[in-house]
C-alpha positions, 0 to 999 in steps of 0.5 A: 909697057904699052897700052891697046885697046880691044876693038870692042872697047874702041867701039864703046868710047863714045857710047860710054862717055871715055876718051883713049887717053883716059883708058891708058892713064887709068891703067898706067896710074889708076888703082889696081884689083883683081878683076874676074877670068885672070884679068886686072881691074883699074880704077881712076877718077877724074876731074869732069865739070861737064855735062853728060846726058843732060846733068853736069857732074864734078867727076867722072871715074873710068874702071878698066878691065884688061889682060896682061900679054907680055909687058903689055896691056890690052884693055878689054872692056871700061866701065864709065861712072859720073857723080 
């Protein structure tokens, strides 16, 4: 299985706050839901401890939002939470 990311979720990871690397671990071990149009939700906190627009949060939780194409995954669009 492998992972690609849409070019628009490319152009969102700065913005959002997410690196590639934790859009492919959400997917390959976060948890899993159905999400809406046929696409499967993955949901993984992280460890954070940094600062993120001005506050220092502990975590930060990455949801992803992706369509299976084969073995594959191509993850569409994330959604970045901090707390």
């Amino acid at each position: 299985m492998s992972v690609r990311l849409h070019p628009h979720a490319k152009e969102r990871l700065s913005e959002r706050g997410a690196t590639e690397e934790e859009i492919i671990t959400a997917i390959e071990t976060g948890e899993t839901f159905p999400a809406k149009f046929g696409r499967t939700g993955f949901r993984r906190n992280f460890a954070f401890g940094e600062l993120w627009k001005g506050k220092v949060y502990a975590t930060k939780q990455v949801e992803v939002y992706a369509a299976k194409e084969d073995d594959d995954w191509l993850a569409i669009t994330f959604v970045t939470r901090f707390f």
